[in-house]
C-alpha positions as CSV (number, residue, x, y, z in Angstrom):
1,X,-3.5,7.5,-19.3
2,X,-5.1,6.3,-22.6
3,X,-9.1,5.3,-22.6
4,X,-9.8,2.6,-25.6
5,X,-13.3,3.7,-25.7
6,X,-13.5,5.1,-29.0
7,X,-15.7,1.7,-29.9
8,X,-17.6,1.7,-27.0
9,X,-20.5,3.7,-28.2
10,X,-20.8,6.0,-24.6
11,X,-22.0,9.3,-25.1
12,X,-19.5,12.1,-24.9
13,X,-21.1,13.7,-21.7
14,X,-21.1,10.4,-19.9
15,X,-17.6,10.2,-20.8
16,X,-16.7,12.9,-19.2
17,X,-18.3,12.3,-16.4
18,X,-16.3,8.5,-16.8
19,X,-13.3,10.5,-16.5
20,X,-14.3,12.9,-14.2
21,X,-15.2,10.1,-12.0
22,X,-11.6,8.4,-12.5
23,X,-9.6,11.3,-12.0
24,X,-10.8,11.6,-8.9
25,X,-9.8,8.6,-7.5
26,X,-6.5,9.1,-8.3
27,X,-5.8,11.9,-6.3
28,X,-2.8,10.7,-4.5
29,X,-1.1,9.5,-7.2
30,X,-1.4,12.9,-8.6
31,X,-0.1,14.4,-5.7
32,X,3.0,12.4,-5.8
33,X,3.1,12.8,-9.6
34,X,2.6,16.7,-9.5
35,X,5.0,16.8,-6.6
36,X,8.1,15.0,-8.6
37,X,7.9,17.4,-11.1
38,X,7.8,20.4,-9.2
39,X,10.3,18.9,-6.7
40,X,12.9,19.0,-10.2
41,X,12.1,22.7,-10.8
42,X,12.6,23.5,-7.2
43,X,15.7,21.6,-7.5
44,X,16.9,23.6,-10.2
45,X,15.3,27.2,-8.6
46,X,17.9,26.3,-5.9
47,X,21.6,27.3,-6.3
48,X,23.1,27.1,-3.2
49,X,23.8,23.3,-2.1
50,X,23.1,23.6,1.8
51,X,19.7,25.1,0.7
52,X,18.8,21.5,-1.0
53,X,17.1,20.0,1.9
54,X,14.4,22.2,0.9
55,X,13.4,20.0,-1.5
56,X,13.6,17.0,1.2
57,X,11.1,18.9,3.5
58,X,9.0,19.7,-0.1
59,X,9.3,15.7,-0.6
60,X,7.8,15.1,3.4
61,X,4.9,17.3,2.6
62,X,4.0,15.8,-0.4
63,X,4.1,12.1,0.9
64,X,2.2,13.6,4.3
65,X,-0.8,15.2,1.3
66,X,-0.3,11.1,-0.7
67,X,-1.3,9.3,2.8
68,X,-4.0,12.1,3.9
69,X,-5.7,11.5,1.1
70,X,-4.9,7.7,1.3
71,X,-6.6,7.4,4.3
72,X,-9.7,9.4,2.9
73,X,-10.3,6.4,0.9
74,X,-10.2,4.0,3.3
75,X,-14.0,2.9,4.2
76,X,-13.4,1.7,7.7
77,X,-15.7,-0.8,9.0
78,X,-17.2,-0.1,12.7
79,X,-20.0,-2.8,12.2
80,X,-19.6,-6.9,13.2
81,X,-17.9,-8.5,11.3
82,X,-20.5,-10.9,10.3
83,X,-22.4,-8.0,8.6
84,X,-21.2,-9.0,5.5
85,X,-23.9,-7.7,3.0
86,X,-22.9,-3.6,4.4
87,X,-19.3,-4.3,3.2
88,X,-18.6,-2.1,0.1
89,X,-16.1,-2.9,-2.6
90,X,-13.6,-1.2,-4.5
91,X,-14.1,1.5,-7.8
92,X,-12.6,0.6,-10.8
93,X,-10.7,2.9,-12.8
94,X,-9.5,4.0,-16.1
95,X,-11.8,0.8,-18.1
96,X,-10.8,0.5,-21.5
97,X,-13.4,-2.0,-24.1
98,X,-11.4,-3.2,-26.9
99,X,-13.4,-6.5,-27.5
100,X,-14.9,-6.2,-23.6
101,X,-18.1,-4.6,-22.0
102,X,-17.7,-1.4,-21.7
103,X,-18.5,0.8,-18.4
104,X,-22.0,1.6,-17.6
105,X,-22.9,4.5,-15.0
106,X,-25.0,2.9,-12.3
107,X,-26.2,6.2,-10.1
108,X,-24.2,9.6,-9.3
109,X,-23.5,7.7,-5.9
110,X,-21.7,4.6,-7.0
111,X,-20.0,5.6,-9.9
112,X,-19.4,3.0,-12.8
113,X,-19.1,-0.1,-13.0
114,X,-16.2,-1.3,-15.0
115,X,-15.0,-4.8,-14.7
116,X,-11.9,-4.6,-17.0
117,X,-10.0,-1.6,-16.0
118,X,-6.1,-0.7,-15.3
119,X,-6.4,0.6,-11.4
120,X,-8.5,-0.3,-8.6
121,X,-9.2,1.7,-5.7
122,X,-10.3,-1.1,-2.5
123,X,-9.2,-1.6,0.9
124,X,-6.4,-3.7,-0.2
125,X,-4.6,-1.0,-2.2
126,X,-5.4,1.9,-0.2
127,X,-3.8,0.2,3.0
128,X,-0.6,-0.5,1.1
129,X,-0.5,3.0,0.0
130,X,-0.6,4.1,3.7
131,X,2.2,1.9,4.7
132,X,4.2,2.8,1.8
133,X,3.5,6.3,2.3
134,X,4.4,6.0,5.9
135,X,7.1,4.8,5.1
136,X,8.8,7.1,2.6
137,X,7.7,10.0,5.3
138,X,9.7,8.2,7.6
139,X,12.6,7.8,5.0
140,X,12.8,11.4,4.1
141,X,13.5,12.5,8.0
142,X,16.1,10.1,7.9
143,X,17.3,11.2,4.7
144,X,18.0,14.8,6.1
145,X,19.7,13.7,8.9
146,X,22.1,11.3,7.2
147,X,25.8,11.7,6.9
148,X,25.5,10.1,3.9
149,X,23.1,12.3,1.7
150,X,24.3,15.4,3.4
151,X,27.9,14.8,2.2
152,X,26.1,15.3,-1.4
153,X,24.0,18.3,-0.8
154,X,24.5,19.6,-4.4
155,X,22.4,16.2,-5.7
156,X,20.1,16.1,-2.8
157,X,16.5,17.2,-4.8
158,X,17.7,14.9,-7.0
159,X,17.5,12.5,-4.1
160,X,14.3,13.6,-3.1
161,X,12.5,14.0,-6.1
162,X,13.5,10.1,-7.3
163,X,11.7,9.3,-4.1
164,X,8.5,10.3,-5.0
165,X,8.8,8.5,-8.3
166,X,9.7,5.7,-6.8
167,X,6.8,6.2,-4.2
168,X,4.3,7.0,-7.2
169,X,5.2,3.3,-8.9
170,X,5.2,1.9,-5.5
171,X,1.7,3.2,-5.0
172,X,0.3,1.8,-8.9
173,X,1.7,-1.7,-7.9
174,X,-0.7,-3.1,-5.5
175,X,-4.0,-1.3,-7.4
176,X,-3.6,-2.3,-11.0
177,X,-5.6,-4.6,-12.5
178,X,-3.6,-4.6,-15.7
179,X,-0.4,-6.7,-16.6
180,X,0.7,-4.4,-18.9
181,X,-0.1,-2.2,-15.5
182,X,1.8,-4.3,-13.2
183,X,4.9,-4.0,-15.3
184,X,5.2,-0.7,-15.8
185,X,4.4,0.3,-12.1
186,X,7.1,-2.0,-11.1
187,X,9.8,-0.9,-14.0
188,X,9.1,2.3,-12.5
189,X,10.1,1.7,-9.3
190,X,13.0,-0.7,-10.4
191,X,14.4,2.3,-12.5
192,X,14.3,4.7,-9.4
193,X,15.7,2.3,-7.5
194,X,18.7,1.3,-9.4
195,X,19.3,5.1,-9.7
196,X,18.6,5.8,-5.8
197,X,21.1,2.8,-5.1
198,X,24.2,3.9,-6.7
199,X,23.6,7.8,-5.5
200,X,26.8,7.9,-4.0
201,X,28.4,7.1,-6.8
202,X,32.4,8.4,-6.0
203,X,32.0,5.1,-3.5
204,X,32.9,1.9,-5.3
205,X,30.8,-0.6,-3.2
206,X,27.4,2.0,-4.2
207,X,28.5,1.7,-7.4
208,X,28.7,-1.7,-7.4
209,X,25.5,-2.3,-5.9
210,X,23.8,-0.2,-8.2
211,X,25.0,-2.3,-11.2
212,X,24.1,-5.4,-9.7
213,X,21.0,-4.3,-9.1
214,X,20.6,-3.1,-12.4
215,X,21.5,-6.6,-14.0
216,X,19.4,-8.8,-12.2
217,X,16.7,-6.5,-12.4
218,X,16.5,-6.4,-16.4
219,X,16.9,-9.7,-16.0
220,X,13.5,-11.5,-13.9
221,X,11.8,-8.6,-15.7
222,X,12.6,-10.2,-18.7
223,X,11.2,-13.0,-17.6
224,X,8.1,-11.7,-15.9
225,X,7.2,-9.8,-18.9
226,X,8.1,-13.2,-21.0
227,X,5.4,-14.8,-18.7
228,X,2.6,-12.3,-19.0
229,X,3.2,-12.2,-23.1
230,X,2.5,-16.2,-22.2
231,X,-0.6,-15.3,-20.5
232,X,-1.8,-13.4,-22.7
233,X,-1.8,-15.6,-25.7
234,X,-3.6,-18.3,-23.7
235,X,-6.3,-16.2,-22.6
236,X,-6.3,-13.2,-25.1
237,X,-6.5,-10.2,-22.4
238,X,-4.1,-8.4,-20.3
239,X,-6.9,-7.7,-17.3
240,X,-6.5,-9.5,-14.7
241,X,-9.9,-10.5,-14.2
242,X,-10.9,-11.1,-17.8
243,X,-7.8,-13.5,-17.3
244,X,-9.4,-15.3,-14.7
245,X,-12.3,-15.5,-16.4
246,X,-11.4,-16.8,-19.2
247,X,-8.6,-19.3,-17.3
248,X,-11.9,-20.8,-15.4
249,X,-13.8,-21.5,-18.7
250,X,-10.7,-23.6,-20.0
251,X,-10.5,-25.3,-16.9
252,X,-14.1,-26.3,-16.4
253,X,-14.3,-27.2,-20.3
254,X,-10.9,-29.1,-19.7
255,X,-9.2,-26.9,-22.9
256,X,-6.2,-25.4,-20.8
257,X,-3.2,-26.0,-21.8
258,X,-1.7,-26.7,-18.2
259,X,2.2,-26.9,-18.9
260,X,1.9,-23.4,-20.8
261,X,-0.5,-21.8,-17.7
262,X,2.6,-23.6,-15.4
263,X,5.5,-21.6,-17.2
264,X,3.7,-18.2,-17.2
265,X,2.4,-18.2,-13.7
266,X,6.3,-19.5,-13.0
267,X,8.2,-16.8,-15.1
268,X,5.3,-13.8,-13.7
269,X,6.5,-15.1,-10.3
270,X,10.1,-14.6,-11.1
271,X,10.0,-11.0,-11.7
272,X,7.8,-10.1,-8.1
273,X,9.8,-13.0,-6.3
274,X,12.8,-10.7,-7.2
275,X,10.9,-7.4,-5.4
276,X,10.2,-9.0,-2.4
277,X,13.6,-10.4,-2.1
278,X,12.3,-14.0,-2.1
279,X,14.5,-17.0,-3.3
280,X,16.1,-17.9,-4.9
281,X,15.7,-14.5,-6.5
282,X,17.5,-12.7,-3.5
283,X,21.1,-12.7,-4.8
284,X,20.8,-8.5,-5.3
285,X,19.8,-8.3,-2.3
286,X,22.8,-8.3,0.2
287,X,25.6,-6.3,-2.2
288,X,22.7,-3.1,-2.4
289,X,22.2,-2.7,0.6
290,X,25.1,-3.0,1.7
291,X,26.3,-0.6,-0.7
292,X,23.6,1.6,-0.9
293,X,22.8,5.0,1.6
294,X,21.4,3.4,4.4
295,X,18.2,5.7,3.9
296,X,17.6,3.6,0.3
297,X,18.5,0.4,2.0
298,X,15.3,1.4,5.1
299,X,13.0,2.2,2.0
300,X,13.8,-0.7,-0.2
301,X,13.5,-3.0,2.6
302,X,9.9,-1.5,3.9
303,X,7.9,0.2,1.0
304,X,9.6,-1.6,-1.9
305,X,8.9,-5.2,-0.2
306,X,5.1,-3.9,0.6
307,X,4.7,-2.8,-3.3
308,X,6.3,-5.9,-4.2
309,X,4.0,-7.9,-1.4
310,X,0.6,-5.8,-3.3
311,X,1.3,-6.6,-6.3
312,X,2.1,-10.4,-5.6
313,X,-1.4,-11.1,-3.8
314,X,-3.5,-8.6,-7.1
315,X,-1.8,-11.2,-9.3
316,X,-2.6,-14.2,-7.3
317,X,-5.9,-13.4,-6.4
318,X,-7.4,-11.8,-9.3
319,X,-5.8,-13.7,-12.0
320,X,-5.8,-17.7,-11.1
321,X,-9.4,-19.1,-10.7
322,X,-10.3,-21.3,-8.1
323,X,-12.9,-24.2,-7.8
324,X,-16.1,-23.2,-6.5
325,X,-16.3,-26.6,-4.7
326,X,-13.4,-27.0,-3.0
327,X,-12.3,-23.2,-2.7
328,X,-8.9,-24.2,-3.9
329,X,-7.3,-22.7,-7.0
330,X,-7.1,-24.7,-10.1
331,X,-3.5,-23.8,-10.6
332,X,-1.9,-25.1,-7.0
333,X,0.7,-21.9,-6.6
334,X,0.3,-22.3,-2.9
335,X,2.7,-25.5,-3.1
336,X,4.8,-23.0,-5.1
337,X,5.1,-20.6,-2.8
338,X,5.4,-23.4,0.3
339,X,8.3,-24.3,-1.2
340,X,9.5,-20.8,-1.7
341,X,8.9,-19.6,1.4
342,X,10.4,-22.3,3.6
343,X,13.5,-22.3,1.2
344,X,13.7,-18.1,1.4
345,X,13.5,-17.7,5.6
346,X,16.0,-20.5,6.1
347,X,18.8,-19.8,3.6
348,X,17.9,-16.0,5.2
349,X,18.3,-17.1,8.1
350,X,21.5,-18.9,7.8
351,X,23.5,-16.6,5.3
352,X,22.9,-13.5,8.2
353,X,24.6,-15.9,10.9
354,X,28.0,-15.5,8.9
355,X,27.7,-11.9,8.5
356,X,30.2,-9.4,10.3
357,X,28.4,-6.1,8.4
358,X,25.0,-5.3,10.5
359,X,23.8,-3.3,7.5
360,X,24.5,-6.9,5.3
361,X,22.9,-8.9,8.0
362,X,19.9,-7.2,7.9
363,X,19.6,-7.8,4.2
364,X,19.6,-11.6,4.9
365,X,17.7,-10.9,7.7
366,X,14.7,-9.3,5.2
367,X,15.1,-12.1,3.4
368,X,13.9,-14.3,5.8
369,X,11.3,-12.0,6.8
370,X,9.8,-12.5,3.1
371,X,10.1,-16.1,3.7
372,X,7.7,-15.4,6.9
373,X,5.3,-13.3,5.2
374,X,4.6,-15.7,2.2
375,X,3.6,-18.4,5.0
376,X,0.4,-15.9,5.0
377,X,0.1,-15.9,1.0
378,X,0.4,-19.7,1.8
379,X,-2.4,-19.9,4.4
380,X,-5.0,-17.6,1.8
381,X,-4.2,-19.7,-1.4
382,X,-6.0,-22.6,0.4
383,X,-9.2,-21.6,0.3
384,X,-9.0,-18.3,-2.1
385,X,-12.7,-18.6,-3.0
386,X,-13.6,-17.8,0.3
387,X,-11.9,-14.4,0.7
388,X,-14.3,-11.5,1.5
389,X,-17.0,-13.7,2.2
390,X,-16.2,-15.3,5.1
391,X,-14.9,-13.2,7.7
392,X,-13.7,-16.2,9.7
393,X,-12.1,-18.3,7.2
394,X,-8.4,-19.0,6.4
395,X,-7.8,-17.1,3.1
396,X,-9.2,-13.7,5.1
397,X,-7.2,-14.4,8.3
398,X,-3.8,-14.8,5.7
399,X,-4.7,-11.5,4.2
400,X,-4.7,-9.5,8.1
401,X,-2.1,-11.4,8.8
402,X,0.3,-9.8,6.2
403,X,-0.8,-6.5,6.7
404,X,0.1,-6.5,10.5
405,X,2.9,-8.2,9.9
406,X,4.4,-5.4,7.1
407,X,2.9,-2.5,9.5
408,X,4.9,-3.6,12.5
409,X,7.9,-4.4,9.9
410,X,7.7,-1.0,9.0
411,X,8.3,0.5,12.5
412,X,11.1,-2.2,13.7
413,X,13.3,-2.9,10.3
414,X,13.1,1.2,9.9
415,X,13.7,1.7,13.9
416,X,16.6,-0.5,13.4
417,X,18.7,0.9,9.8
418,X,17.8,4.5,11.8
419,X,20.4,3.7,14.8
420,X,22.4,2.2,12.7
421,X,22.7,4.9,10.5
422,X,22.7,7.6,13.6
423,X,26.1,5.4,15.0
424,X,27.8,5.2,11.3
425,X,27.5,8.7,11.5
426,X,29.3,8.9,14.5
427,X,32.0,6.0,13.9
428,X,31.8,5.9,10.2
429,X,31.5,2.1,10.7
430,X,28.8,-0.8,9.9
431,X,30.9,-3.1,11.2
432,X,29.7,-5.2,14.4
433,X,32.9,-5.5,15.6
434,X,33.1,-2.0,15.8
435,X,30.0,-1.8,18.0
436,X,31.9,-3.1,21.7
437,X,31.0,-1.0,24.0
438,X,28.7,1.7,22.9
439,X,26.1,0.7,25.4
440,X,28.6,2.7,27.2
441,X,29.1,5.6,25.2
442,X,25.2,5.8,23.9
443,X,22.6,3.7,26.1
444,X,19.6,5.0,24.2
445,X,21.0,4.3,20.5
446,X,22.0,0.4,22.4
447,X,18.8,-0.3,24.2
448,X,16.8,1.4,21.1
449,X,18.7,-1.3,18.6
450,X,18.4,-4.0,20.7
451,X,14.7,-3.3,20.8
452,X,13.8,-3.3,17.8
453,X,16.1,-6.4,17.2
454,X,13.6,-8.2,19.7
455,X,10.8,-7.5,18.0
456,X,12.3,-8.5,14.6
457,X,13.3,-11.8,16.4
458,X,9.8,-11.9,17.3
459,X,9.5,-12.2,21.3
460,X,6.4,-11.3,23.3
461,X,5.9,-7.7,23.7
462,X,6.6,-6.1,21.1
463,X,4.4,-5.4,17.4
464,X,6.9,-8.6,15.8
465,X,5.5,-10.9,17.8
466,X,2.0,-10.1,16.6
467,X,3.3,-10.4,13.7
468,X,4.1,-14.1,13.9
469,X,1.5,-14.8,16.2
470,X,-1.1,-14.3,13.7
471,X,0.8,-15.9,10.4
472,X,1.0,-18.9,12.4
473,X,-2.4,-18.8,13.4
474,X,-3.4,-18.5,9.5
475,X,-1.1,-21.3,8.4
476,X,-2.1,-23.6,11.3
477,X,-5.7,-23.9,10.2
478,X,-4.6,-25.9,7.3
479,X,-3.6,-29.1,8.5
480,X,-1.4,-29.5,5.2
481,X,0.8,-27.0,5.9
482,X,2.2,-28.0,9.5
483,X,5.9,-29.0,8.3
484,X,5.8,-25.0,7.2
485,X,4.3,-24.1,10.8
486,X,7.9,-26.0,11.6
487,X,10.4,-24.6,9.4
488,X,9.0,-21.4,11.0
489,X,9.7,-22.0,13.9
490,X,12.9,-23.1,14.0
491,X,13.8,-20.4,11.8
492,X,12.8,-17.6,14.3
493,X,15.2,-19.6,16.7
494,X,17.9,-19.0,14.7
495,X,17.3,-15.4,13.8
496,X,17.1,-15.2,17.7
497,X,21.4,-15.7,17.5
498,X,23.0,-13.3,15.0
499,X,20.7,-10.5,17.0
500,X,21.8,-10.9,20.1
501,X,25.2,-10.7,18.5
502,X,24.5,-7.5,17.6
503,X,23.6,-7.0,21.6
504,X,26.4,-8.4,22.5
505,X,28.6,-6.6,21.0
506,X,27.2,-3.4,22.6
507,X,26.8,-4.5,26.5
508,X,29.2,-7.4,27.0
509,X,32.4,-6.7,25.3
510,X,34.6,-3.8,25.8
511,X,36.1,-1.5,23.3
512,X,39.6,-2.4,22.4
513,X,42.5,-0.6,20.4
514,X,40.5,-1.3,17.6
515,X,37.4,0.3,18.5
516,X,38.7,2.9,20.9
517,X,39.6,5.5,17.9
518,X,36.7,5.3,16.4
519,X,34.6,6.4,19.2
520,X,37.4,9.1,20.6
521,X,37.3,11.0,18.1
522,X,33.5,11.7,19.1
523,X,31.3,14.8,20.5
524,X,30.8,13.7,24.1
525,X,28.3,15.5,26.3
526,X,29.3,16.1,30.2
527,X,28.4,12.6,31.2
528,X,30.3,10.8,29.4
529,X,27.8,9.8,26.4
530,X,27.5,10.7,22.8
531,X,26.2,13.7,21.5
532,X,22.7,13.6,19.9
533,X,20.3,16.3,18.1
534,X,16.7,16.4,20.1
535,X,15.4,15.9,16.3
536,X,17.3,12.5,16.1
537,X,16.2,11.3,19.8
538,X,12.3,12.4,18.6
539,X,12.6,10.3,15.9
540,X,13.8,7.0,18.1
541,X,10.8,7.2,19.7
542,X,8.8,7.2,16.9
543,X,9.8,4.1,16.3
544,X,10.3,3.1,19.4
545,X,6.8,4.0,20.8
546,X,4.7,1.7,18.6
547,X,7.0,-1.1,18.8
548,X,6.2,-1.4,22.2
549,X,2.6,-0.2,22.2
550,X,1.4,-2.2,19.8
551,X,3.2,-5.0,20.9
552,X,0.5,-4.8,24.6
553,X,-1.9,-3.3,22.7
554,X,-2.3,-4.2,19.4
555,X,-6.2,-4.2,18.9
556,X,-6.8,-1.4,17.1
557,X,-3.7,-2.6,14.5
558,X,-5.4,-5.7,13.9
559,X,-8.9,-4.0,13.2
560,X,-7.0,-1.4,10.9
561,X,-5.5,-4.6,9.1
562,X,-8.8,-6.4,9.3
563,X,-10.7,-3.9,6.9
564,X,-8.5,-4.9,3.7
565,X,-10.7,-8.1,3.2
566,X,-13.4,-6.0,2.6
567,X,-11.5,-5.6,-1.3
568,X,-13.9,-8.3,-2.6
């Protein structure tokens, strides 16, 4: 990391201590950086192939040290909620003063304050760290006990140590304050990503995903960085909030050039649309994971979507002004994203309905998911002046709202690739068809599945209905939006059919001669059922368990989520 403060005129001592002081609040990212590298010399200490996993249990500790100290950063709030003036704010990190202020040491206690730097540390990006963090844990004990990686023991700490990179940029994405930030936090998880996609590379269809993925990656980052190189000229910064600064000065003078400030917000949108899976920037979305190990196609679908999700609402938040009168934002991107949204849950939606592949219907069925999530984004673009100040408002209620919605996300959409990869390892199959009657043959791995489908579909219960339950209660305090409070709806009805399919499938038809080889050739325990490792029933119910619990009790979650509006 670079300082420009060669200009600045700061003493060398209170440099240091500038540096010092930045350093410090990077320590997970140092973790996970420190980690990759040594995970690659492990991986090359390490001769013997069924040794590997070492590195995979190397990777677990690592991401378990990145959340620890994660949550050491969080500053919960135990006070009411209408002591506003108690709420502390983030630390800005590594400044740099070009032609901007530079940063100026307030007291040993509070550190510096730099307006124009590349990283924050807040609520906001601390939260996402956790979850993304979480998450990756989660992926790695799935990772070693996947048929799939296993198969390619000798490139398993290859694996592993792409992980953490990927992890690292996933981490940078949601706390920079930097475009030139942004895009090199989210080329680095792209990059991983196309990799971690095609690892099993002697299969055709992972190959083929990978290149997809590949392709219409370079391509909306093309265009995103195209749109920031816009932004920049008009405004004559990369910083995010020197940005908005300077974008709320042309407005109020009436100087901006509005059809150039339209194609640069349009073209930025492109390239984090295309992370989150949102449309019509979805089309990689089905053939990798599909095509990808299912572990890659879990951690795309959770962590990479909650990166993609942090760095969306930075952008939005922190770079487009809004008016102090009316709270609104001068540029109206929450009709964009209206649009978007509605458009990305119900061609989601739809698409999964045709789908015979479970692992391909749950890629349409994270599109649609998106869709959902940017109903939130919708609700806080309405009054975006108002967030951290009101604790009550809409724009703060939109913000919780999409943090319990991608926390109980985490535990279902993971719950439910984790059975599904624990029966392709046992029938080699994604198929649906293939799925008659193994409520039969495995009741836990049917009633975990169909679990976790319900609280993907959304019903009462379970943490997915709290999801839903408070995005609609966001969107529905702006009048404006009720045709979007709609489409929702009747969206979530339609999920509602292709998972009980799924469900279907497992307790209501029967295995033919189709199906009948594929589980025969099985390890069958004394009553009949399939044969599972106590490590791979422990982790169903670690999913399983906060599905359910948070789905009665679900307080604590929404106070946990609450704290990120403290960012401001």
């Amino acid at each position: 990391m670079s300082f420009f403060l060669l200009d600045s005129g700061i003493p060398t001592a209170e440099l240091t201590k500038f540096v010092n002081f930045s350093m410090g609040k990077f320590i997970p990212e140092l973790i996970l950086t420190a980690g990759f590298l040594f995970a690659i010399v492990l991986d090359l200490l390490i001769k013997d192939k069924n040794a590997k996993k070492l590195v995979g249990y190397f990777a677990f500790i690592v991401l378990a040290a990145a959340f620890a100290m994660s949550w050491d950063q969080l500053a919960y709030f135990h006070g009411e909620m209408k002591d506003i003036p108690k709420w502390a704010g983030g630390k800005m990190i590594f400044p740099y003063s070009q032609t901007l202020p530079a940063p100026q040491l307030i007291s040993p206690s509070e550190g510096f304050f730099a307006p124009f730097s590349m990283v924050v540390v807040d609520n906001l990006s601390v939260i996402f760290k956790m979850i993304i963090s979480l998450a990756g844990m989660f992926v790695v004990g799935m990772s070693l006990l996947s048929r799939e990686v296993e198969d390619r023991g000798r490139r398993n700490g290859e694996f592993f140590s792409l992980l953490l990179a990927m992890t690292l940029g996933m981490f940078l994405m949601p706390a920079s304050m930097d475009l030139l930030m942004m895009y090199i936090s989210l080329e680095l998880v792209s990059i991983t990503s196309y990799i971690m996609a095609g690892f099993m590379k002697d299969s055709p269809r992972s190959t083929e995903a990978s290149m997809k993925y590949v392709l219409f990656g370079a391509f909306s980052s093309g265009l995103m960085i195209y749109g920031f190189s816009i932004l920049y000229g008009l405004t004559g910064s990369t910083n995010i909030m020197a940005i908005k600064a300077v974008l709320e000065t042309q407005f109020l003078s009436g100087s901006v050039n509005t059809v150039a400030l339209t194609v640069a917000v349009i073209l930025s949108l492109v390239g984090m649309g295309y992370k989150i899976s949102a449309a019509p920037f979805h089309f990689w979305t089905p053939d990798v994971y599909e095509g990808a190990p299912i572990p890659v196609t879990a951690l795309l679908s959770v962590a990479s979507k909650a990166g993609g999700f942090g760095l969306l609402m930075r952008f939005l938040f922190f770079a487009i002004p809004s008016n102090a009168q009316t709270m609104q934002p001068y540029f109206n991107w929450p009709i964009i994203l209206a649009i978007m949204s509605a458009l990305t849950m119900t061609l989601g939606n739809f698409a999964a309905l045709r789908q015979s592949n479970v692992k391909r219907m749950l890629a349409y069925s994270t599109i649609a998911h998106a869709g959902y999530m940017m109903v939130a984004l919708v609700s806080v673009g309405a009054f975006q002046r108002l967030i951290g100040q009101d604790p009550g408002s809409p724009s703060n209620a939109g913000i919780t709202a999409i943090l319990i919605y991608l926390i109980s996300y985490l535990f279902t959409n993971l719950g439910a690739f984790y059975v599904i990869m624990l029966i392709a390892n046992k029938i080699n199959s994604e198929e649906i068809e293939d799925y008659k009657g193994f409520a039969k043959r495995s009741p836990l791995l049917a009633v975990s599945l169909s679990l976790f489908l319900v609280s993907l579909t959304g019903i009462p219960l379970t943490v997915g209905f709290i999801g839903k339950f408070y995005i609609f209660i966001a969107i529905l305090k702006q009048p404006q939006y009720l045709w979007l409070v709609v489409v929702m709806a009747l969206n979530s009805v339609v999920s509602l059919y292709y998972y009980v399919r799924v469900m279907q499938s497992m307790f209501i038809k029967q295995a033919d001669a189709q199906t009948a080889p594929l589980l025969g050739e099985m390890e069958i325990q004394a009553d009949g059922t399939l044969r599972y490792s106590m490590m791979s029933k422990i982790f169903i119910f670690v999913f399983l368990i906060p599905t359910i619990l948070f789905g009665i009790y679900f307080t604590p979650l929404v106070d946990f989520a609450g704290n990120a509006i403290r960012f401001f």
